[in-house]
C-alpha positions in Angstrom: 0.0 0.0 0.0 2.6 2.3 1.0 4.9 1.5 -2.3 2.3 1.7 -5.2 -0.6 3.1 -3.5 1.0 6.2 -2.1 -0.8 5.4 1.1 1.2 7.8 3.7 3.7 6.1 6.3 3.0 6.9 10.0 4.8 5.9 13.2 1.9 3.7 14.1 2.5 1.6 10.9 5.8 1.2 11.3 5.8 0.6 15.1 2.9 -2.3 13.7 5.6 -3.9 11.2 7.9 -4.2 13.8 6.3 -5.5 16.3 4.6 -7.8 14.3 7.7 -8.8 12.1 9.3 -9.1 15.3 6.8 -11.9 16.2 6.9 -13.7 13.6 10.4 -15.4 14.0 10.1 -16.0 17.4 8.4 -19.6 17.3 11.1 -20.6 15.1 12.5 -23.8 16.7 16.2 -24.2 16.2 17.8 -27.6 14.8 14.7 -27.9 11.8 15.9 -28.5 8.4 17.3 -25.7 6.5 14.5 -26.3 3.9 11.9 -24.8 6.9 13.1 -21.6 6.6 12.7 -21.4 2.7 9.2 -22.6 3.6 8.6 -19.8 6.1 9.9 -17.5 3.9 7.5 -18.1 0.8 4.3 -18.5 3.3 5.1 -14.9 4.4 5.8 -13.9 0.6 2.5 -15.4 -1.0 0.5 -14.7 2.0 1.3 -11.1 1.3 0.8 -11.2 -2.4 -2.4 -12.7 -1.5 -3.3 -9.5 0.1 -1.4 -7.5 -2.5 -3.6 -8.9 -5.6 -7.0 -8.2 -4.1 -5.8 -4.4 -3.4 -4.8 -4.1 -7.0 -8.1 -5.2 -8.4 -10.2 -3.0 -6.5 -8.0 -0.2 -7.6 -8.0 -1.3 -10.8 -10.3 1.4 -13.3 -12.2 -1.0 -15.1 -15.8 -2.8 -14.2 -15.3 -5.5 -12.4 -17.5 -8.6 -11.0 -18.8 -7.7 -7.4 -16.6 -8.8 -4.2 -18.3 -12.2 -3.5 -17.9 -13.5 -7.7 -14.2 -12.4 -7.5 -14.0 -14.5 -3.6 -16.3 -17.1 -5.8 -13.6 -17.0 -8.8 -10.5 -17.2 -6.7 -11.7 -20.0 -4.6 -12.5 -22.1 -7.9 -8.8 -21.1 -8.9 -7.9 -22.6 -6.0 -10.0 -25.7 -6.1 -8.6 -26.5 -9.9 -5.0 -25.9 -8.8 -5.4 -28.1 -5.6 -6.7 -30.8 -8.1 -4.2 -30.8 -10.6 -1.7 -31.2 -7.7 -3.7 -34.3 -6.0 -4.1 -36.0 -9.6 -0.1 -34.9 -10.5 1.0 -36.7 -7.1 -1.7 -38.9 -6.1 0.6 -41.7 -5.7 2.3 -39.7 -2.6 -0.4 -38.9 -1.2 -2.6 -41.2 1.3 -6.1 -41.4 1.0 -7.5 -38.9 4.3 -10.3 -39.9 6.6 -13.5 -38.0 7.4 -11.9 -36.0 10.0 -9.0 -34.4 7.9 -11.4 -33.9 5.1 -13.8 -32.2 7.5 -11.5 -29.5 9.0 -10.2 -28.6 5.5 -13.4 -28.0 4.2 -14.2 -26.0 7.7 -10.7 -23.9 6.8 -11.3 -23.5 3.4 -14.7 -22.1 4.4 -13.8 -20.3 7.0 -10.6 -19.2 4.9 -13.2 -18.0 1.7 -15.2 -16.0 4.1 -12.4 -13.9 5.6 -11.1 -12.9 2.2 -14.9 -12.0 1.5 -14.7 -9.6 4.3 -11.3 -8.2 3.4 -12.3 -7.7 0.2 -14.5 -5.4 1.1 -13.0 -4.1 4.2 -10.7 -2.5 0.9 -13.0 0.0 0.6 -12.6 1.7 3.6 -9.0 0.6 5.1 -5.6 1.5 3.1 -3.8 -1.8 2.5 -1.0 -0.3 4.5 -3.1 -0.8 7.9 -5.2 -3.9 7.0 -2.4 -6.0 6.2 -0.5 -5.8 9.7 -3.6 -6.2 11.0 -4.5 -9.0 9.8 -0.9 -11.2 10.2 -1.3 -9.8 13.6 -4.5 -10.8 14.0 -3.5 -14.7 12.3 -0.7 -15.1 14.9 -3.1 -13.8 18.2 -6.3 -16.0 17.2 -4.3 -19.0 15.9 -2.7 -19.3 19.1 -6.2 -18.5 21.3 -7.3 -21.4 19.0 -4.3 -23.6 20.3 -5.0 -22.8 23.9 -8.8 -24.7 23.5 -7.2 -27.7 22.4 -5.0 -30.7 23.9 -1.5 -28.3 22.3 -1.4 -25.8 24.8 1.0 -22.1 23.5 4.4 -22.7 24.4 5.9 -19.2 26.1 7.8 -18.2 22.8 3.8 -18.2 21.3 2.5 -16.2 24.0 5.4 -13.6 23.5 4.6 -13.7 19.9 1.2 -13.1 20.7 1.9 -10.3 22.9 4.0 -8.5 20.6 1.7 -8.8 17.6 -0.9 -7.7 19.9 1.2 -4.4 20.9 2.2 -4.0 17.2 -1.6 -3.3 16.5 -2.4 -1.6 19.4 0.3 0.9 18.1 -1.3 1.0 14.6 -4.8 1.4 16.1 -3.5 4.2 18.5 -0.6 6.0 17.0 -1.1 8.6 14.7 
């Protein structure tokens, strides 16, 4: 937002990239692969692209389809690319149960939904702010969601979550 949308820079967004870039490595365990950290490195990259090419189609000067066709659209995307990955490797892959099958179709609903809502919350919030909001707001409710189940949050996640919390306090409250 701030590099091609000329959205102004303010001490509460970068006090909010800090602290929530600070989070971010913190639940890093030491002694994994060296092929994690490429991982974690492209999750970060394409999770912000994701947020990048929503921003650039509502700027975009054209008519477009309405929020929920383009969530509809991108999901379908999705779906065909997912497929074509299964039916390319299916012989890697082990045939799931009912549970697994059930809490990826929760995600991926729960997943579609939230982009719905960003997509729209576009309108009225510069990408600049939503963004660091929302990787805050990933790390702070995955975590609450971890504390409801048998995996309690280790103390590195509840630092994380405290200083992704803090980072958008800062955004909220700092001019």
């Amino acid at each position: 937002g701030i590099f091609f949308f000329n959205e102004g820079v303010t001490l509460g967004k970068i006090l909010c990239v800090l602290f929530v870039g600070a989070a971010l490595p913190i639940t890093i365990t030491k002694g994994g692969s060296k092929s994690a950290y490429i991982y974690y490195i492209g999750v970060f990259i394409f999770n912000g692209m994701a947020g990048v090419y929503p921003k650039i189609y509502t700027s975009l000067p054209y008519p477009k389809v309405t929020e929920a066709e383009y969530t509809t659209l991108l999901h379908i995307v999705a779906v065909i690319i997912a497929l074509t990955v299964l039916l390319l490797h299916r012989k890697e892959f082990k045939k799931p149960g009912m549970k697994p099958v059930l809490f990826a179709s929760a995600g991926g609903l729960l997943n579609s939904v939230a982009n719905y809502i960003l997509l729209i919350a576009l309108a009225v919030l510069p990408a600049s702010v939503q963004y660091p909001f929302l990787t805050g707001g990933v790390i702070i409710v995955s975590t609450l969601i971890a504390a409801f189940t048998s995996r309690k949050p280790s103390k590195k996640e509840i630092i994380a979550v405290i200083l992704a919390f803090t980072g958008i306090l800062l955004l909220v409250l700092v001019p």
